[in-house]
C-alpha positions in Angstrom: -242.1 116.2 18.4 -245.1 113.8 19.6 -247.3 114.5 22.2 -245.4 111.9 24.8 -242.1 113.2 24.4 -243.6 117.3 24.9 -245.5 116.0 28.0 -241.7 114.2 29.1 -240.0 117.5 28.1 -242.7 119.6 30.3 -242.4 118.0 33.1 -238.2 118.1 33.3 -238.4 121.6 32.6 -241.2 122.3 35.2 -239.0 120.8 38.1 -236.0 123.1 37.1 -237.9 126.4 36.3 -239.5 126.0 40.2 -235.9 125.8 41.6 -234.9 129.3 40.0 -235.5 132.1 41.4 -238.0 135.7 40.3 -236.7 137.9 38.0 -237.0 141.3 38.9 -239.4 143.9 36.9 -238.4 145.8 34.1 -239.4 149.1 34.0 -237.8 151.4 31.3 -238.7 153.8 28.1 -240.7 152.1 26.0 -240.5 152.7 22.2 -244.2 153.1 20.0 -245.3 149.8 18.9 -246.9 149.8 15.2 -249.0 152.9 13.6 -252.3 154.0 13.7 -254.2 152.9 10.2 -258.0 153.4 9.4 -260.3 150.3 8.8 -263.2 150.0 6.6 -266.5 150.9 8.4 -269.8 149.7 7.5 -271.7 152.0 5.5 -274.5 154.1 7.1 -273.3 155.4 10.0 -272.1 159.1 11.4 -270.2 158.4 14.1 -269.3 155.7 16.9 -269.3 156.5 20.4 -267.6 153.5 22.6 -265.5 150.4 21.5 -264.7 147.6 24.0 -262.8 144.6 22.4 -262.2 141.0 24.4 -259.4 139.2 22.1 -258.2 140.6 18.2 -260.9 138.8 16.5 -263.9 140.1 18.9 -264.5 143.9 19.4 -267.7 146.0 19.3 -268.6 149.6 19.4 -271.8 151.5 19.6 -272.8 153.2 16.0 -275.2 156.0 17.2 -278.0 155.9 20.0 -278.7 152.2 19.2 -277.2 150.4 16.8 -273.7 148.7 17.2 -270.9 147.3 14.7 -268.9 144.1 15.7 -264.9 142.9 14.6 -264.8 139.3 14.1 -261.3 139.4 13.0 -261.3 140.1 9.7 -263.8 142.9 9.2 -266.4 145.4 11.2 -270.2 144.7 10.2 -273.2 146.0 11.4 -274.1 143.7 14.8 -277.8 143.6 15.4 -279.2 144.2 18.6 -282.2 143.1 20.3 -285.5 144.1 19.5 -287.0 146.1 22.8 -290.3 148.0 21.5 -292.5 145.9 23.6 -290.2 147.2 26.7 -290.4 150.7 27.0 -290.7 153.8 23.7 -287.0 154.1 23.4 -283.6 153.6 24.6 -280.6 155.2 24.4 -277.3 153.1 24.6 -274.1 154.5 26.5 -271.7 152.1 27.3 -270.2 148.3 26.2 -268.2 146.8 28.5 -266.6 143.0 26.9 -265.3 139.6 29.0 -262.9 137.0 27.1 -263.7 134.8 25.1 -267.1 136.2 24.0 -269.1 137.9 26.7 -270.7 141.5 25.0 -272.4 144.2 27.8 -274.1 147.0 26.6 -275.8 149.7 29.1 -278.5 152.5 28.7 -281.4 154.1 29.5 -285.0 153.0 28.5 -288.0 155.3 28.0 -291.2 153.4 29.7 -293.6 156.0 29.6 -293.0 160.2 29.5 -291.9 160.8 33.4 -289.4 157.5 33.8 -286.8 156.0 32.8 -284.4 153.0 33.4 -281.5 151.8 33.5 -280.8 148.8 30.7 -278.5 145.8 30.9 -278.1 143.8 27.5 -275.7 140.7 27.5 -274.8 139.3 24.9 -273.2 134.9 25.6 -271.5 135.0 22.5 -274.3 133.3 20.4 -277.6 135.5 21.6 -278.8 138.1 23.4 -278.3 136.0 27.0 -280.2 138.4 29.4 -282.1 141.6 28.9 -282.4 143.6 32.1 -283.4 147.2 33.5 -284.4 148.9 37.0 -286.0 151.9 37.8 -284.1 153.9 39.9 -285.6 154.2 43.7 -287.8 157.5 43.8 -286.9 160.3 45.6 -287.7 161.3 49.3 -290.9 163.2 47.9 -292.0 160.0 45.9 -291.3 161.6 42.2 -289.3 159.7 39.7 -285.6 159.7 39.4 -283.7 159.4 36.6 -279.8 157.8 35.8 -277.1 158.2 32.6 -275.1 155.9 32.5 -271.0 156.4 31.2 -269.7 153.6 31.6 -269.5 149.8 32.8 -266.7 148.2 34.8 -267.2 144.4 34.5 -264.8 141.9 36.7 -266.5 138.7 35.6 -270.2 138.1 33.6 -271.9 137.7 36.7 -270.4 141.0 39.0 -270.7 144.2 36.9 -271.4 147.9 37.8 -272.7 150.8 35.7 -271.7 153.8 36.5 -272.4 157.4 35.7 -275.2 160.3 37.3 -278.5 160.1 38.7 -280.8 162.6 39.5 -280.7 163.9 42.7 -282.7 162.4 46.3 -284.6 165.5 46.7 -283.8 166.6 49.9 -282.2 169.7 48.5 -279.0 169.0 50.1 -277.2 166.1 48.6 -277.6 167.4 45.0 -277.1 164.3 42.8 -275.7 161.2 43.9 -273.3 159.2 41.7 -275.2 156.2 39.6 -274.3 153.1 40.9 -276.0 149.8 39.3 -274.9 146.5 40.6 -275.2 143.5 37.9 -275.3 140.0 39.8 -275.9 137.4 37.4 -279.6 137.6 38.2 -280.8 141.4 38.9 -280.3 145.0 38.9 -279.5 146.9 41.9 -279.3 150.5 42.8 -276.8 150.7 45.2 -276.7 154.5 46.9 -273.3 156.4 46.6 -273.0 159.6 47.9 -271.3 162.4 46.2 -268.3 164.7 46.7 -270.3 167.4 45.6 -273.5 168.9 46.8 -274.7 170.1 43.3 -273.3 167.7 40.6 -271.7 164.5 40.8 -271.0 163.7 36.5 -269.1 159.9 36.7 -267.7 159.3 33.4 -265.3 156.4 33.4 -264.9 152.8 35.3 -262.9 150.4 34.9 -262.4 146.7 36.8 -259.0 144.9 38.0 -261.1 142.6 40.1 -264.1 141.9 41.7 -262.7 143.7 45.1 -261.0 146.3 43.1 -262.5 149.2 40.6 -261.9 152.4 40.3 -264.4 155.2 38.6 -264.0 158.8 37.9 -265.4 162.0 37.1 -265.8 165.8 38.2 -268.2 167.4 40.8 -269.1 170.9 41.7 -270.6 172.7 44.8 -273.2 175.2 45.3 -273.9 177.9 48.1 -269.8 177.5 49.5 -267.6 179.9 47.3 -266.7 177.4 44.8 -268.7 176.6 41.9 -266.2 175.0 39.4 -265.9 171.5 38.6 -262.9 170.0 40.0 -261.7 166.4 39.4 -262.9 162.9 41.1 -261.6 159.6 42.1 -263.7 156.4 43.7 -262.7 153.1 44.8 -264.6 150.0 45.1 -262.9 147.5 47.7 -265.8 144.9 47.4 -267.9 146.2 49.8 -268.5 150.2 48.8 -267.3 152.8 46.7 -265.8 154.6 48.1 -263.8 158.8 47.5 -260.2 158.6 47.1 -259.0 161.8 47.7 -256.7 163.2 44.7 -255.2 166.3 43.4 -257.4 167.5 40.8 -259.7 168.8 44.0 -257.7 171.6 44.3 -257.3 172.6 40.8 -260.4 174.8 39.6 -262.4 173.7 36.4 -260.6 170.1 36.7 -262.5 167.1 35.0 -261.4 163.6 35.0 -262.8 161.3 32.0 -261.1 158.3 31.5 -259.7 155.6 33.6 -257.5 152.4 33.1 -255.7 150.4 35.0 -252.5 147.7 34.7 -252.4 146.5 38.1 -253.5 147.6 41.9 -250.6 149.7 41.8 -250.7 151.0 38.0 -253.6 153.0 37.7 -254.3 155.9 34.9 -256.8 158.6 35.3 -257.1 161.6 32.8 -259.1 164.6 31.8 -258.6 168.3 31.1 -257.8 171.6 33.2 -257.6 175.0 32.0 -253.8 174.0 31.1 -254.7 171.3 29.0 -254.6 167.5 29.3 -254.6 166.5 32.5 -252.7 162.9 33.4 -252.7 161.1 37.1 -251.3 158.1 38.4 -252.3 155.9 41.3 -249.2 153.8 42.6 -251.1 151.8 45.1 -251.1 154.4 47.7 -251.9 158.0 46.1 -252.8 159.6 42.9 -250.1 162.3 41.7 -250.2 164.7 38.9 -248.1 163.5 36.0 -247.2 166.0 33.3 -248.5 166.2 29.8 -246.9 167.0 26.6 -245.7 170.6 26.5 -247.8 173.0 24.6 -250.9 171.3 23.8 -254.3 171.5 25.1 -257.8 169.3 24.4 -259.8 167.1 26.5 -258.9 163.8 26.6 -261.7 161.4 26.7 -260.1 157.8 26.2 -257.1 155.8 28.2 -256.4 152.5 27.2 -253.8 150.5 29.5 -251.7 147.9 28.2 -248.4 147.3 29.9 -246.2 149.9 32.8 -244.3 151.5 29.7 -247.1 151.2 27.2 -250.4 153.6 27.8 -252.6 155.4 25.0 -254.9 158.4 25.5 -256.9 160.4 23.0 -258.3 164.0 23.3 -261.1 166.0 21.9 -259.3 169.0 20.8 -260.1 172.8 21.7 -259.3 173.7 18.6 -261.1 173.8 15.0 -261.1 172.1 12.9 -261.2 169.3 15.3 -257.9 166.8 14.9 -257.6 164.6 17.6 -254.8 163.5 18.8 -253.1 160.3 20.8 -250.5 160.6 23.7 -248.9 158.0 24.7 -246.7 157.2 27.6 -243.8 155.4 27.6 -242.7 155.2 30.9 -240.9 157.9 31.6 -243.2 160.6 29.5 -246.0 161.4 27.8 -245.8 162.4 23.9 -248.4 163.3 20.7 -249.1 160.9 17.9 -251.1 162.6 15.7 -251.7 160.6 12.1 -252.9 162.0 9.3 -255.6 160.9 6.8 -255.7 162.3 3.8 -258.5 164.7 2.7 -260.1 164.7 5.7 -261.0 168.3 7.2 -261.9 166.8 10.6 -261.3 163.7 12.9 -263.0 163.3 16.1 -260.9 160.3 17.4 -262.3 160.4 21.2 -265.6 157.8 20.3 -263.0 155.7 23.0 -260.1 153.5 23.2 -259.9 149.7 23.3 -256.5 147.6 23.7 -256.2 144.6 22.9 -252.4 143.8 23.6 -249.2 145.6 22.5 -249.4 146.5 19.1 -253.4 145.9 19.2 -255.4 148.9 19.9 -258.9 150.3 18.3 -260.1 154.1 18.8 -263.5 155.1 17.0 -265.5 158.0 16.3 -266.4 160.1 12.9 -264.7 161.9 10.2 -265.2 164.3 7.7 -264.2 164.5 4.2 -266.2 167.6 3.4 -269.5 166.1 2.5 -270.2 165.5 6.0 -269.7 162.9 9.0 -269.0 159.4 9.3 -267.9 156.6 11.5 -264.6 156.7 11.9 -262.5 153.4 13.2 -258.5 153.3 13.5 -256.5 150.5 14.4 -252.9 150.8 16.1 -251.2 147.4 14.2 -247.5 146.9 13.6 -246.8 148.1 10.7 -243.6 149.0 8.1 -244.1 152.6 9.2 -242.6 151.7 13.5 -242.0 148.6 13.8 -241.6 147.4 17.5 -237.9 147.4 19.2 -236.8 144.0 19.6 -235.2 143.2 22.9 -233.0 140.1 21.5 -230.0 139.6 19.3 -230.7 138.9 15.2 -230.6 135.0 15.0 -230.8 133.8 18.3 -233.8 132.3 19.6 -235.2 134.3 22.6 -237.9 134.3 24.9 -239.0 137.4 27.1 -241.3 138.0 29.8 -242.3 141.5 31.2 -243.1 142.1 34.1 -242.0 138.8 35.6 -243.3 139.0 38.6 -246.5 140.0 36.8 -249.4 140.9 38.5 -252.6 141.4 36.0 -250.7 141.1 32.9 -247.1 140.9 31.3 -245.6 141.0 27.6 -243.9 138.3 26.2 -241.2 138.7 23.0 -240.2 136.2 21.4 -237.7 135.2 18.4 -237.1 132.1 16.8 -235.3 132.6 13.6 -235.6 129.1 12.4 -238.9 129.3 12.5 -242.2 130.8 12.4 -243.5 130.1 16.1 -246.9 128.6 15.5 -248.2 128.0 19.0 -247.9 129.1 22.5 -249.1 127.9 25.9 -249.1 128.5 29.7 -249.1 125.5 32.3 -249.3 125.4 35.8 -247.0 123.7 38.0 -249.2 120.4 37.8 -248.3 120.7 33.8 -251.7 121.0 33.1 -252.3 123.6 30.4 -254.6 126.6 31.6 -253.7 128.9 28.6 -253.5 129.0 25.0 -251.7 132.5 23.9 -252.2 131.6 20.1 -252.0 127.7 18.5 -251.5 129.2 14.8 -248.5 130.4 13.3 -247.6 134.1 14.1 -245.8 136.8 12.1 -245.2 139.2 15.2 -242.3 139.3 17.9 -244.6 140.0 20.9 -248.0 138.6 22.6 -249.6 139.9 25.8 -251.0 137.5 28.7 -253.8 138.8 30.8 -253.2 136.8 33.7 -256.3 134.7 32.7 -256.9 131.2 31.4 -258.8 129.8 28.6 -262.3 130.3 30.2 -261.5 133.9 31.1 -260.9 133.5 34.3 -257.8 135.1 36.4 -255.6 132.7 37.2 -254.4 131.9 41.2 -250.9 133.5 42.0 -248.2 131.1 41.8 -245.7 129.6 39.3 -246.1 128.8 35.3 -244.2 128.1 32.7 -244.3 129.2 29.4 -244.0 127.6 26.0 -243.8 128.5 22.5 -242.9 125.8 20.0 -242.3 126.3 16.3 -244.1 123.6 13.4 -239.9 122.7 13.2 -239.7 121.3 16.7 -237.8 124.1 18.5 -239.6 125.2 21.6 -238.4 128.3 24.2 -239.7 127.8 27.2 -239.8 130.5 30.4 -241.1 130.4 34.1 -242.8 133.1 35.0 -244.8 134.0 38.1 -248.0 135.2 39.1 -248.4 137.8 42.1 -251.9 138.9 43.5 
């Protein structure tokens, strides 16, 4: 089909697909997608403790205290980062945080001299190390040094990031330690001060971003000197302005800790940690978080969410038991169930290094194994795979195309089949038929691709009306409107 004739097509299909009306969400059970399968690992390291991934051919984890390891889409290799002995006499990364198409963050703490410490920014543009940056945290009220750990980064765009985790406390001797709240602006570090629930400890351990108005972070806290000295579960909200405590369930359950956080959309939010029953799941539908029951019968920590679609959510734990096997959950949208692969030989895997999804079917977890002789890195991949294959929604030999949610809000799944041929390049266009997103422009041997409601710059797209297209090297093309919601 030439170019004109595609552009002709477009724009008939672009007046009818605005005339018809939303489809309604579907929500339903959602069979596992693919199976979990080890990947080579550069040689040299013990273990890896965060993975953050942008698109399947860019993902990076931390190897260690600082070193890193980067997926270009065909293998992990060791990823150098910058040299910082003229800047302080050690650092300690924590956290990566990643931005489509390329944008890398990585946070931590550098040494500057025995009695302080900062906090470090390191951005990487996709071709150097863009910006280097760190802040000492403001002293406290008596004028000595305070200190910060950072968990975790929520990033909405390069240029509006937060760290989060625990600082050391003011000093006053009544608000214990406040939570660690570092705001990136494209030009500085900032401490901005959030109180704690707590009056002793205030541990943050997880962020995560859906916008630049709209974060959520969570963690545990504990009092001192009222009765209660467990930890008990905690929730925080960023509208834009301030974070802000979101009051949540897990405060009334003793010895409660939340770890990880993910989210779909406003309204789809996952939080997760342990209690003393076990793995501990919460959900945030837009107005309240509510206790959602784990798998019966198994306990462990779990450390890692990672958030693809309503039906589609992964966990991983760091069991109680030993050795230590860790296992998955995931949640299909009515429950939560184990995955637990094996690998042969080994006497221990420590899976909970963290999660990273990259789409349906597309999901990394790191962390070390053991084969006896002692650990090392440790990176699995969840890929679609002759072991579970994913369901398809559409009749054998009929051409198809699927889009779900639709209305979507942050992202939406999109199956596809074209039995005449191997689809070998989708787009999404805007009313104007302008294109503002290519989904893949090779040909593709899966059913399924995700859209994250952004366009090729990494941007989020305005709400409103698209179509899209996916065309086969044959000249058959499926095309679908589908709508944006904010």
């Amino acid at each position: 089909m030439s170019r004109s004739h595609r552009a002709a097509g477009l724009g008939v299909l672009l007046g009818i697909v605005c005339a018809i009306g939303f489809s309604a969400p579907i929500v339903g059970a959602q069979s596992i997608c693919g199976e979990w399968m080890p990947v080579e690992v550069p040689a040299g390291f013990q273990t890896l403790t965060d993975v953050t991934a942008s698109s399947p051919s860019a993902a990076w984890a931390l190897a260690g205290y600082a070193n890193a390891v980067h997926w270009d889409g065909s293998a992990w290799s060791e990823f150098a980062l910058p040299d910082l002995s003229d800047l302080g006499t050690a650092f300690d990364l924590r956290a990566t945080a990643s931005l489509a198409p390329s944008h890398f963050f990585v946070a931590g703490i550098l040494q500057t001299s025995v009695w302080t410490t900062e906090q470090l920014l390191l951005i990487w543009d996709g071709s150097d190390w863009d910006r280097i940056e760190s802040v000492e945290l403001e002293p406290n009220i008596a004028g000595a040094p305070r200190y910060g750990s950072p968990s975790a980064i929520a990033a909405a765009t390069p240029d509006d990031l937060w760290i989060i985790g625990l600082a050391s406390g003011s000093g006053d001797g009544v608000s214990g330690a406040p939570i660690l709240t570092v705001h990136w602006d494209g030009s500085q570090l900032t401490e901005v001060h959030t109180p704690g629930v707590g009056n002793r400890q205030n541990n943050m351990e997880d962020a995560v971003a859906i916008a630049s108005d709209d974060m959520w972070a969570v963690g545990s806290y504990n009092n001192t000197g009222v009765g209660d000295y467990a930890f008990h579960g905690m929730t925080y909200h960023y509208d834009g302005s301030s974070w802000n405590h979101v009051p949540s369930p897990t405060q009334s359950i003793d010895s409660s800790h939340l770890n990880a956080v993910a989210a779909i959309a406003t309204d789809d939010v996952w939080a997760a940690g342990d209690s003393p029953a076990g793995p501990l799941f919460m959900h945030w539908d837009g107005g309240s978080w509510t206790i959602v029951p784990g798998p019966p019968g198994v306990t462990g920590t779990v450390h890692g969410l990672a958030a693809i679609a309503t039906d589609d959510v992964w966990a991983v734990d760091f069991p109680w038991q030993v050795p230590v096997i860790g296992k998955y959950y995931h949640w299909d949208g009515t429950a939560w169930s184990v995955v637990l692969p094996e690998v042969a030989g080994a006497t221990q895997i420590a899976r909970h290094g963290g999660l990273a999804a990259v789409g349906e079917c597309d999901v990394w977890a790191v962390g070390n194994i053991n084969f006896g002789s002692g650990a090392e890195a440790f990176i699995e991949r969840l890929q679609a795979g002759a072991g579970m294959t994913a369901a398809p929604s559409v009749t054998a030999g009929v051409s198809s195309l699927e889009v779900l949610p639709n209305p979507m809000r942050h992202s939406a799944r999109i199956r596809f089949a074209m039995p005449g041929d191997v689809p070998s390049h989708a787009h999404i266009y805007n009313v104007r038929g302008r294109r503002v997103r290519a989904l893949f422009e090779e040909p593709v041997s899966g059913s399924t691709v995700t859209w994250d409601g952004r366009d090729d710059a990494g941007e989020r797209v305005p709400a409103g009306v698209y179509l899209l297209r996916v065309e086969s090297n044959d000249g058959e093309a499926l095309t679908k409107k589908l709508t944006v919601v904010r």
